[in-house]
C-alpha positions as CSV (number, residue, x, y, z in Angstrom):
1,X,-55.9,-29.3,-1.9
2,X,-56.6,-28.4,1.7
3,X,-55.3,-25.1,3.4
4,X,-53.3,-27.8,5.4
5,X,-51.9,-29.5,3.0
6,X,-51.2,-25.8,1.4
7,X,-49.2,-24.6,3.9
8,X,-47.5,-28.3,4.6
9,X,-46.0,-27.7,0.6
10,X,-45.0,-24.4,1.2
11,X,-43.1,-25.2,4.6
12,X,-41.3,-28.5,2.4
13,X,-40.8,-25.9,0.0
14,X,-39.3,-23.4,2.2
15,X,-37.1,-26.2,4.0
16,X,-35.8,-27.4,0.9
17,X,-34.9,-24.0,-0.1
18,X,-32.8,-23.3,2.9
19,X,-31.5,-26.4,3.1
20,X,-30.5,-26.0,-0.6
21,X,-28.8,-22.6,-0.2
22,X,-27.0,-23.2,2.5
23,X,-25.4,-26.1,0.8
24,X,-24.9,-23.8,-1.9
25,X,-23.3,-21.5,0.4
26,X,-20.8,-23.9,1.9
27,X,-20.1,-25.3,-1.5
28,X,-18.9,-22.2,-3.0
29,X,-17.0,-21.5,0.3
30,X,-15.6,-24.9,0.0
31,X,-14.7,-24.3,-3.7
32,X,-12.9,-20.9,-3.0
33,X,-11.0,-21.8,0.3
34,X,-9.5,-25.0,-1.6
35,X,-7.6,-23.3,-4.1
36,X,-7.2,-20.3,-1.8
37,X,-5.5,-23.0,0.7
38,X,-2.9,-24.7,-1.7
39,X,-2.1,-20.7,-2.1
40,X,-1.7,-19.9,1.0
41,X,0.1,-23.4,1.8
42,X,2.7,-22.0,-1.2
43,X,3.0,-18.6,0.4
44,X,3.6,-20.2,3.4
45,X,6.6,-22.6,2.5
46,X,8.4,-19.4,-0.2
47,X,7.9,-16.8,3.1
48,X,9.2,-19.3,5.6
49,X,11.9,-19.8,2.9
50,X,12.8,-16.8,2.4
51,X,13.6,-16.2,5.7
52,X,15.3,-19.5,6.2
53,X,17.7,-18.2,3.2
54,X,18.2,-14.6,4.8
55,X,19.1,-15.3,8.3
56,X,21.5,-18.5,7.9
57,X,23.2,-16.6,5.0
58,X,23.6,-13.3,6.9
59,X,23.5,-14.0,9.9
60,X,21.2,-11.9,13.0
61,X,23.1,-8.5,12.2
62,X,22.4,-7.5,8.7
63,X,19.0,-9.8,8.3
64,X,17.2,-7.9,11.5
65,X,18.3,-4.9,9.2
66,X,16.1,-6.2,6.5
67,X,13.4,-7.2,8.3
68,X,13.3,-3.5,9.6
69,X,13.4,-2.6,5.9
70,X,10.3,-4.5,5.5
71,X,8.8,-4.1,8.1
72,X,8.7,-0.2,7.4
73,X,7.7,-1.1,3.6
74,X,4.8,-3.1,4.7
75,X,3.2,-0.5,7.0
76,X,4.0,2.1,4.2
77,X,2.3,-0.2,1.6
78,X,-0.9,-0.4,3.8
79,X,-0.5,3.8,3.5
80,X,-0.7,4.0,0.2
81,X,-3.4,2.0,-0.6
82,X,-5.9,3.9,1.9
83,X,-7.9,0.4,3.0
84,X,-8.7,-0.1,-1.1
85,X,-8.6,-3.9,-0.8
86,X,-11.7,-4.5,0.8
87,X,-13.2,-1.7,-0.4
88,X,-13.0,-2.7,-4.0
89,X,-14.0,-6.5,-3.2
90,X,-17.6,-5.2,-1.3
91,X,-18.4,-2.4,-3.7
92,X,-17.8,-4.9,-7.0
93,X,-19.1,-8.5,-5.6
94,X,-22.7,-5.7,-4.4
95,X,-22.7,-4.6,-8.2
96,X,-22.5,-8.0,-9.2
97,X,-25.3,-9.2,-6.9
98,X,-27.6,-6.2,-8.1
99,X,-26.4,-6.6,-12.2
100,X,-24.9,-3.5,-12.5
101,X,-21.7,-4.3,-14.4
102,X,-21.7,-1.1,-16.2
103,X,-20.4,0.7,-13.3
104,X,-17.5,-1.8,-12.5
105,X,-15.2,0.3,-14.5
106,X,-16.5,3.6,-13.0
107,X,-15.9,1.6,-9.5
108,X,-12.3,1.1,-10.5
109,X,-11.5,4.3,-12.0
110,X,-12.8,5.9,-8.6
111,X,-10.5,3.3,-6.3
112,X,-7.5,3.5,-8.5
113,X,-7.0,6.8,-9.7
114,X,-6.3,8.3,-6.0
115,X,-4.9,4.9,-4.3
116,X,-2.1,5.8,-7.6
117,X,-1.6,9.6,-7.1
118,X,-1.3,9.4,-3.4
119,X,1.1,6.5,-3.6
120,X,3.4,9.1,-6.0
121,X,3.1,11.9,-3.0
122,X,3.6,9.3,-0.1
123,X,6.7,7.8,-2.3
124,X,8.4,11.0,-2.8
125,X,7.7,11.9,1.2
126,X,9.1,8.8,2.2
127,X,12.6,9.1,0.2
128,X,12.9,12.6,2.0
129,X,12.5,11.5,5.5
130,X,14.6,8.2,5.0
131,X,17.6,8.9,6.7
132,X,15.1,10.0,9.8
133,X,13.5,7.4,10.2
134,X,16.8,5.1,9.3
135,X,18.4,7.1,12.2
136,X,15.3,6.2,14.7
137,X,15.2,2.7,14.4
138,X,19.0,2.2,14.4
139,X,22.4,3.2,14.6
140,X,25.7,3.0,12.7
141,X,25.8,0.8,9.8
142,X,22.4,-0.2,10.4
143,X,21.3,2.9,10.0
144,X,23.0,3.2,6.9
145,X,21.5,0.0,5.3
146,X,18.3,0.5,6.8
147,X,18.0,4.1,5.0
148,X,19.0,2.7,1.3
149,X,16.7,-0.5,1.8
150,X,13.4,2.3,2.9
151,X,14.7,4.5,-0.1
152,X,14.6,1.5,-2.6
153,X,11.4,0.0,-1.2
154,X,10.2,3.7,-1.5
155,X,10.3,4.0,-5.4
156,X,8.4,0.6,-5.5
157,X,5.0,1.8,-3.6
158,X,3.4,3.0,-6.3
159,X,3.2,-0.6,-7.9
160,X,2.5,-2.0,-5.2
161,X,-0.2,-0.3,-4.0
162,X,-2.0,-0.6,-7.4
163,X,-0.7,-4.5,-7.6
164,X,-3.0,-5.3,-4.6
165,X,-5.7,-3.2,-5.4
166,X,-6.3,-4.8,-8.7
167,X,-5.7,-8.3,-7.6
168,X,-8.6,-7.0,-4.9
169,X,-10.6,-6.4,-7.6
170,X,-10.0,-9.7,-9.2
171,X,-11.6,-11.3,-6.2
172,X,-14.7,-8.8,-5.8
173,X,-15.8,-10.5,-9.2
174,X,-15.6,-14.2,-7.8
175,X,-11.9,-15.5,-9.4
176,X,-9.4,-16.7,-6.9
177,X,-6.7,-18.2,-9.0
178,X,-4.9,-14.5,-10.0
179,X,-4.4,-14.2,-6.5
180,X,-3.2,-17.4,-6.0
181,X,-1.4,-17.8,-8.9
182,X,0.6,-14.5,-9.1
183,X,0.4,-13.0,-5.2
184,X,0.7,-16.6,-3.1
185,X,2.6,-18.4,-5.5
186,X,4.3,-16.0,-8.3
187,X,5.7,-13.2,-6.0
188,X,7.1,-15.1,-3.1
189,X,8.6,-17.9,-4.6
190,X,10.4,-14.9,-6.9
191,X,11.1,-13.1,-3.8
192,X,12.8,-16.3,-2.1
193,X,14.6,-17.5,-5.3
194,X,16.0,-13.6,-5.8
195,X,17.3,-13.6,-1.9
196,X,19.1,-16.9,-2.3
197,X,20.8,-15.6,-5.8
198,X,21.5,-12.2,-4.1
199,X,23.4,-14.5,-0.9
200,X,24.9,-16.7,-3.1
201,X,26.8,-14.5,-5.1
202,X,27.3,-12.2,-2.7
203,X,25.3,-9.2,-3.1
204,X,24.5,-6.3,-0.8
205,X,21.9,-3.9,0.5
206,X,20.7,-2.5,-3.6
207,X,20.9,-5.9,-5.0
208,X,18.5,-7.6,-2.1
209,X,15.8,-4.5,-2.2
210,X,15.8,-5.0,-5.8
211,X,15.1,-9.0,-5.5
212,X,12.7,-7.8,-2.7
213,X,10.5,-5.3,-4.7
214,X,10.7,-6.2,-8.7
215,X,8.0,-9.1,-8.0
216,X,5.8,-6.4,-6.9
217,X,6.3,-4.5,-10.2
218,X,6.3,-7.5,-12.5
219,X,3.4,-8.5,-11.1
220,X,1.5,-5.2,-11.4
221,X,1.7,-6.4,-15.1
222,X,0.1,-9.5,-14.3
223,X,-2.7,-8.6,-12.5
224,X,-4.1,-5.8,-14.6
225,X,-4.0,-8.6,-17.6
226,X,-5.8,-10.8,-15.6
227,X,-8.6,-7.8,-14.3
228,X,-9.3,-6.7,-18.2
229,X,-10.0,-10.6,-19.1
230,X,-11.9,-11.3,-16.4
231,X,-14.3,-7.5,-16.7
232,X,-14.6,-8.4,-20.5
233,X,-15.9,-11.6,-19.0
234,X,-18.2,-10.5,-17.0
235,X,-20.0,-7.1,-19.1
236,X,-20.6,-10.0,-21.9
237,X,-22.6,-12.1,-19.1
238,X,-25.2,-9.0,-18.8
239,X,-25.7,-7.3,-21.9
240,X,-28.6,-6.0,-21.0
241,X,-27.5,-4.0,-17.6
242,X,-28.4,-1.1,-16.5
243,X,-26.2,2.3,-17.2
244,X,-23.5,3.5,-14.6
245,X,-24.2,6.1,-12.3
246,X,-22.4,9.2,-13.0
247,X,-18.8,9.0,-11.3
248,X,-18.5,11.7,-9.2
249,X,-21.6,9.6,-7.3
250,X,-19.9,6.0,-7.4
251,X,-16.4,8.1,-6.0
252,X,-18.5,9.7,-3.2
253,X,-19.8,6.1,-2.4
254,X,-16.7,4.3,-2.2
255,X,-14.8,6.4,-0.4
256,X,-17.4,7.4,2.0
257,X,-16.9,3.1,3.0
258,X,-13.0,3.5,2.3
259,X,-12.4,6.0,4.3
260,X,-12.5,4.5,7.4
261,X,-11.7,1.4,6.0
262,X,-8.4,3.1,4.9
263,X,-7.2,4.6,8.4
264,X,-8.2,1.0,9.9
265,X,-6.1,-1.0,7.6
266,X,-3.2,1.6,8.4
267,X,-3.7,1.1,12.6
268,X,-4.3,-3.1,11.4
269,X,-0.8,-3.6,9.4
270,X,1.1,-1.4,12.0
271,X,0.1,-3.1,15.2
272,X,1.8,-6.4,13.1
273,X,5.0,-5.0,12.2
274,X,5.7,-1.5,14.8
275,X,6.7,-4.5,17.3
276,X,9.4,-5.0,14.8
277,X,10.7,-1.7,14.5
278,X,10.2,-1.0,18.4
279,X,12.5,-3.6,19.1
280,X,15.0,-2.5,16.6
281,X,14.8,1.4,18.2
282,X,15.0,-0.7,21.8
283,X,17.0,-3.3,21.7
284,X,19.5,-4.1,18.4
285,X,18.9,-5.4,15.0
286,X,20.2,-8.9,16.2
287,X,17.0,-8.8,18.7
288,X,15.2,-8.0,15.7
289,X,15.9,-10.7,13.8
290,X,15.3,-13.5,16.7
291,X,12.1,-11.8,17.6
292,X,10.6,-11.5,13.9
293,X,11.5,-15.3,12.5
294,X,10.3,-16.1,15.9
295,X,7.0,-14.2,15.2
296,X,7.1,-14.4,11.6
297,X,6.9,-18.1,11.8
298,X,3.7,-18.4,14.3
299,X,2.3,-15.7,11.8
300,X,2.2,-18.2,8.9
301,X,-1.1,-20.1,10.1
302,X,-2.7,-17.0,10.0
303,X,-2.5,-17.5,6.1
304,X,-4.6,-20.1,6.7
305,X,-7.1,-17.3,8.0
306,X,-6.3,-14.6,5.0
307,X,-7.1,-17.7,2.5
308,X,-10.8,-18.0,4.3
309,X,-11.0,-13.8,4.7
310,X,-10.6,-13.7,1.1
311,X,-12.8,-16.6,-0.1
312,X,-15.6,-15.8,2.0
313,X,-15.5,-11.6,1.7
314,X,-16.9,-11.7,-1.5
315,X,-19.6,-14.2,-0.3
316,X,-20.3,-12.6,2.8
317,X,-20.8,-9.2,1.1
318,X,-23.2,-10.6,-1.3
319,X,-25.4,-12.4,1.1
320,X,-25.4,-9.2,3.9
321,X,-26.0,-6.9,0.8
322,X,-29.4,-9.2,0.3
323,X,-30.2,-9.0,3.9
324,X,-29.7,-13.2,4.3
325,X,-28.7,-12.8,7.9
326,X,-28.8,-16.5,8.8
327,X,-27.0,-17.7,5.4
328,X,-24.5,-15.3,6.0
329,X,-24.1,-16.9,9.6
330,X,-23.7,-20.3,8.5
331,X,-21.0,-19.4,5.9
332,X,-19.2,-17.4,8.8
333,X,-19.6,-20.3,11.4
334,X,-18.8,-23.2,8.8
335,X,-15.3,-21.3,7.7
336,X,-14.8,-20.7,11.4
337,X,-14.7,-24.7,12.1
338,X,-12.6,-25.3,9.4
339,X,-10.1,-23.1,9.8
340,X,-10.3,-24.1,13.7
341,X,-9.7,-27.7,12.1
342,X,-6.2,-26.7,10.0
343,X,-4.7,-24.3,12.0
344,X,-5.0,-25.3,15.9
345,X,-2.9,-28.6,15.4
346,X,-0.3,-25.8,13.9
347,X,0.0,-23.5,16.7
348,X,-0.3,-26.9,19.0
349,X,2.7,-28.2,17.9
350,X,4.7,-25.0,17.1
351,X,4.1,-24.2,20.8
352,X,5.4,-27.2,21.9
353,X,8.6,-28.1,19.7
354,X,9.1,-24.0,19.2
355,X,13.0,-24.6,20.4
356,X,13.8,-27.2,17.8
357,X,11.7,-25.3,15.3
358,X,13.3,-21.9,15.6
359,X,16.7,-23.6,15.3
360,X,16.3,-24.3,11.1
361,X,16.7,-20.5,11.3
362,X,20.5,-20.5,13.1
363,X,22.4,-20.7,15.3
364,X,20.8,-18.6,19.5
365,X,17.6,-17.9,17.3
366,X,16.0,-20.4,19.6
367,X,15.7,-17.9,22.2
368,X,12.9,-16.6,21.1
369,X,10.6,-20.0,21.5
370,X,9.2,-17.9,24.7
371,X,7.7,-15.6,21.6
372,X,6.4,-18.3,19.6
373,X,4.6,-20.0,23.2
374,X,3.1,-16.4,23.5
375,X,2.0,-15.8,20.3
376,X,0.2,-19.4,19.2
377,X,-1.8,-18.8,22.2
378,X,-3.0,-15.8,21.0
379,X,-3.6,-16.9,17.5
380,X,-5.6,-19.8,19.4
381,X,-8.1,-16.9,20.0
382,X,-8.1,-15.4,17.1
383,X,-9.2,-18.3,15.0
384,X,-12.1,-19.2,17.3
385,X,-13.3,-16.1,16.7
386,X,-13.1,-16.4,12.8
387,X,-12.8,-13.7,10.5
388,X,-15.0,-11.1,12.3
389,X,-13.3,-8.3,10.9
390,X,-14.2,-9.5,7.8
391,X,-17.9,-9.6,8.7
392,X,-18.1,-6.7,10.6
393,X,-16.7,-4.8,7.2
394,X,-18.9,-6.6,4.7
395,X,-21.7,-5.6,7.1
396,X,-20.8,-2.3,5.9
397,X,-19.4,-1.0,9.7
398,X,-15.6,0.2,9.0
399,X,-16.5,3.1,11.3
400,X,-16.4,0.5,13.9
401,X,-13.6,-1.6,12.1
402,X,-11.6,1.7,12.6
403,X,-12.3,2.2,16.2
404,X,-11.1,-1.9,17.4
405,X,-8.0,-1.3,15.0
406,X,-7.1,2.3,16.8
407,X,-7.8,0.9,19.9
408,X,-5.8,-2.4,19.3
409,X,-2.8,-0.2,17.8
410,X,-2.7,1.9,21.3
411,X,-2.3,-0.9,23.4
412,X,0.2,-2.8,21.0
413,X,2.3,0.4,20.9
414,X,2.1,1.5,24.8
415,X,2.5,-1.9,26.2
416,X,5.5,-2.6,23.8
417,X,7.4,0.8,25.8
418,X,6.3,-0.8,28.8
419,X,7.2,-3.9,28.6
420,X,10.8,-4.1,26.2
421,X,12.9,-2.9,28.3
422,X,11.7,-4.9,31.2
423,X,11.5,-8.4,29.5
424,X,13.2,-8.1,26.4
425,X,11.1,-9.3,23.1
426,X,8.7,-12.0,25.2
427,X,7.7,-8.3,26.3
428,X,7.0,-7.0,22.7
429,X,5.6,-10.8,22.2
430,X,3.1,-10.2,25.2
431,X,1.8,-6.9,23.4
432,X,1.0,-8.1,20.5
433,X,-1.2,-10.9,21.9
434,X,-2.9,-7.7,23.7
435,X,-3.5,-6.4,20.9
436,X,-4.8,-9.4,18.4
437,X,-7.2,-10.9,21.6
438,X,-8.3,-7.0,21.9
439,X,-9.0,-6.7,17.5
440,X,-10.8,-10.1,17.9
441,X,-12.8,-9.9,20.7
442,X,-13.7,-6.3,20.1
443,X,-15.3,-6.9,16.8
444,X,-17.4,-10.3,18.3
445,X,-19.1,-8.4,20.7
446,X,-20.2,-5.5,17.6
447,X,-21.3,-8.4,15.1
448,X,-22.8,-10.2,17.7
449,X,-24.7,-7.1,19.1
450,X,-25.1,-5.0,15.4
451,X,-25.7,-7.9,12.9
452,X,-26.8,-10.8,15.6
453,X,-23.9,-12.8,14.0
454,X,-22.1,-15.1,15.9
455,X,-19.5,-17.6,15.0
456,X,-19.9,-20.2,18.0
457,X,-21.6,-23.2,17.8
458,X,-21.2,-27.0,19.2
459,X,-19.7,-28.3,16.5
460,X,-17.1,-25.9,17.1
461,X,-16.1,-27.8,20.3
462,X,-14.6,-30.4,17.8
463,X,-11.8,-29.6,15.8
464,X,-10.6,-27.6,19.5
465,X,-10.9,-30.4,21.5
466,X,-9.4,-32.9,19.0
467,X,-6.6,-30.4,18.1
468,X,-5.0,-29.6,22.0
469,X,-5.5,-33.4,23.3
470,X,-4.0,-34.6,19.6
471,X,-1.3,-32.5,19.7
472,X,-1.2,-30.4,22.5
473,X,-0.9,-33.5,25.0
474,X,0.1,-36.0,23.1
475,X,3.2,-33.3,21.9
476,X,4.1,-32.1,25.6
477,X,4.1,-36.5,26.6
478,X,7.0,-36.6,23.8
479,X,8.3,-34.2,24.3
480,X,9.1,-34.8,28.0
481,X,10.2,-38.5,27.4
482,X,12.6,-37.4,24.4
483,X,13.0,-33.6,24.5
484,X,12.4,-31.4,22.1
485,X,14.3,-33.2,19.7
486,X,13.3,-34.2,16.0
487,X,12.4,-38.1,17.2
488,X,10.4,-36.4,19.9
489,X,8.3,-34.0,17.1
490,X,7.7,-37.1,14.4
491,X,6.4,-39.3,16.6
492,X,4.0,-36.9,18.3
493,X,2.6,-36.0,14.8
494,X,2.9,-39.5,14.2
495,X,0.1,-40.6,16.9
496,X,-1.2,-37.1,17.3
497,X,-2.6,-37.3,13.4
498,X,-3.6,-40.3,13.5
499,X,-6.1,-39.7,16.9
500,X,-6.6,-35.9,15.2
501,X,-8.0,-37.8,12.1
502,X,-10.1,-40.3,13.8
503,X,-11.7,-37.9,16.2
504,X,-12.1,-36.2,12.9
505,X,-14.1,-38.9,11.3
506,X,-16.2,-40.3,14.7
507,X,-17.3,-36.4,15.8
508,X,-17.1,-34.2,12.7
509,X,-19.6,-34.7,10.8
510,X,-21.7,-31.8,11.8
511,X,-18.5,-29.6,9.9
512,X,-19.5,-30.1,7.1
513,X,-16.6,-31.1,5.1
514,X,-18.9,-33.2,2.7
515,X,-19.8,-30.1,0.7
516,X,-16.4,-31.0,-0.7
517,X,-18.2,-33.8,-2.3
518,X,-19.4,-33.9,-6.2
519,X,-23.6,-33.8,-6.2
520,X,-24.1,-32.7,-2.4
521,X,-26.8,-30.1,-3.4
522,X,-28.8,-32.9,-4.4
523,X,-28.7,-34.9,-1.7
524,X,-29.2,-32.1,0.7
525,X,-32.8,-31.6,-1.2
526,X,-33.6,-34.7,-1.0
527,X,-32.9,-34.9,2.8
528,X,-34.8,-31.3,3.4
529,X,-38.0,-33.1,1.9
530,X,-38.0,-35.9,4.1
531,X,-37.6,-34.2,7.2
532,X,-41.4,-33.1,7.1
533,X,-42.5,-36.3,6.3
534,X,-40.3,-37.4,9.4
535,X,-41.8,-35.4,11.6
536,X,-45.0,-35.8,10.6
């Protein structure tokens, strides 16, 4: 054979190669995200539930009290688990790619051991300084209820801090369904059912922190069942790997990436709920309560966006850990599109029908549609830029993840003081859009600049496009011939989805939804090796 004809079989070779992998790529994106989805679409419907079941059953008063409760919890929980969950998913999806399994218990042991001990200390700190912090965020009776919800929700954070670190560690080794199964589907569908029997037979303040937390706690169970099958699993796939580093190495390691990892995930979880106990310390817990179903419900696209972030983290770590720049590119460019594709018709139509959407909740919560408007644009944003946080942290730079989450948190908090007792909760609403456009675009320009990553593309013009004339205009036309009633909102997703899905099918191809499709990898090798020929 000639030197040509040499170098023509290795550049088919390479093609097919890439073209191959990148199939590959999408395909086990595609095979995570799906499940991940129908999760996320449960988590969705039991959290919008719950609420549902809180607010019309007790009304503004005493459920803005609970959602200060929770709020509080949640920031509390994102303590006491010092930034573990992505931690544990890079450092045991990079010992997977390399084959050494044998220190995947060492890895666990490090991450564990601490996140559990300093929960213990942070749980006992916490019961003292309840009635504080009760006292802070509101006054009277509320104050009163707020403190026995924090000092429940206190003794739980030990569980739950270890219940999402080992459910973190049943992603890192590639399974998705304990997640789904016992986080997005198990403990909020417990949590709603609990709130409804804790309303209908007329419960109080212990009775709902107990349905709140025990699905934390029996789920803890759960999830360390489903970690020991899955590492028995995986140490009988390499028999032959090499022995563990000695632990006090692999602790050093992990926490030297945790770290900052952990302070960032603190500043990330408060800048999404101190809005919520701002406006309780502000304003009242009735303000509370409008302003958090208002934001809790444009919040629950971006499960859409947690369901890619956890399919792809894994993925993303493996392929960056290999230095397979461009693959790792095309995976965070592809999940980009389609979450663009699910969740912009969302915040379209929640932005304009928020009113009659904000209404299932009871009766003046449809005040705060001005909060929803604010908020969807801002998740609009966020979802065109993807999940850079993701891949700026799989990239290995939480130093930098730290610095966007600080920075996000200061505005959030400062422009929150500024702006509530001016303009009331669309103030607290306008801060927190500060602060998510300032998390997002912050990270693009580091990615783009540190790992030459970026997430835009053409094909991205697509699913935005097709979304805000679909049901952006098409929604705003109803809505001004018929108001926003519930005619007004089925027919415009009536002839919005229908125009959404044939845009869909005339421009979308480049999306690449047909990795979906049984025996794609074949085909994609088969069109790699004609496109030499083609050319030629």
């Amino acid at each position: 054979m000639s030197f040509e004809g040499e170098a023509e079989l290795e550049e088919l070779e390479d093609l097919e190669g890439r073209g191959a992998s990148r199939v590959r790529d999408v395909s086990t994106l595609a095979r995570r995200s799906t499940l991940n989805f129908l999760g996320g679409g449960a988590f969705g419907l039991f959290t919008f539930l719950w609420l549902v079941v809180v607010t019309r059953g007790w009304g503004a008063n005493r459920a803005g009290t609970l959602l200060e409760a929770v709020a509080f919890f949640t920031i509390a929980t994102s303590l006491v688990v010092l930034g573990s969950e992505e931690s544990i998913v890079r450092a045991v999806s990079r010992e997977l790619a390399a084959g050494t399994v044998r220190a995947l218990g060492r890895t666990l042991v490090a991450a564990l051991v601490p996140v559990g001990i300093f929960a213990v200390l942070a749980s006992a700190f916490m019961w003292v300084i309840a009635p504080d912090v009760a006292h802070l965020f509101g006054s009277g009776s509320d104050a009163s209820n707020l403190e026995r919800y924090i000092r429940m929700f206190t003794l739980a954070l030990p569980f739950t801090s270890l219940y999402y670190a080992i459910l973190a560690a049943t992603r890192g080794l590639g399974a998705m369904v304990p997640t789904v199964a016992i986080e997005r589907v198990g403990r909020t569908s417990a949590q709603a059912a609990g709130a409804a029997l804790v309303i209908s037979t007329g419960g109080g303040v212990t009775a709902m922190a107990l349905a709140w937390e025990m699905p934390f706690v029996i789920g803890l169970g759960f999830a360390a069942w489903a970690l020991y099958a899955l590492m028995r699993k995986t140490k009988a796939q390499f028999p032959n790997a090499p022995e563990s580093p000695p632990l006090l190495q692999v602790t050093r390691e992990f926490w030297r990436f945790s770290s900052y990892r952990g302070l960032a995930a603190i500043f990330q979880t408060a800048s999404l709920w101190v809005d919520t106990l701002i406006v309780g310390a502000l304003v009242s817990a009735s303000a509370t309560a409008i302003y958090t179903t208002s934001s809790r419900t444009i919040k629950l696209g971006s499960l859409i966006l947690l369901a890619i972030i956890q399919a792809m983290a894994p993925q993303l770590s493996d392929l960056l850990s290999r230095g397979q720049r461009a693959r790792a590119e095309h995976v965070y460019r592809v999940s980009t599109w389609w979450l663009m594709t699910v969740t912009w018709p969302v915040y379209a139509t929640m932005a304009v029908f928020a009113p009659l959407l904000l209404h299932i909740f009871g009766h003046g919560f449809s005040t705060g549609s001005e909060v929803v408007v604010t908020m969807a644009a801002a998740m609009l944003l966020s979802t065109a830029m993807g999940p850079v946080d993701m891949v700026l942290l799989m990239g290995g730079k939480s130093g930098w993840n730290l610095i966007n989450t600080m920075t996000s948190l200061t505005a959030n908090i400062t422009l929150n003081f500024l702006l509530i007792p001016q303009f009331g909760i669309e103030g607290a609403a306008i801060a927190w859009a500060v602060a998510v456009a300032l998390n997002n675009i912050l990270p693009y320009i580091e990615v783009r600049v540190m790992l030459h990553i970026t997430p835009f593309a053409a094909p991205g013009l697509v699913p935005a496009l097709s979304a805000l004339v679909s049901y952006g205009v098409i929604g705003v036309a109803a809505r001004i011939v018929l108001g926003p009633t519930i005619g007004a909102l089925a027919l415009a997703l009536a002839l919005g989805s229908g125009l959404y899905f044939l845009l869909l099918r005339r421009f979308g191809t480049r999306l690449e939804f047909g990795s979906l499709r049984p025996g794609r990898l074949a085909v994609a090798r088969q069109e790699a090796s004609r496109r030499p020929a083609e050319s030629h």
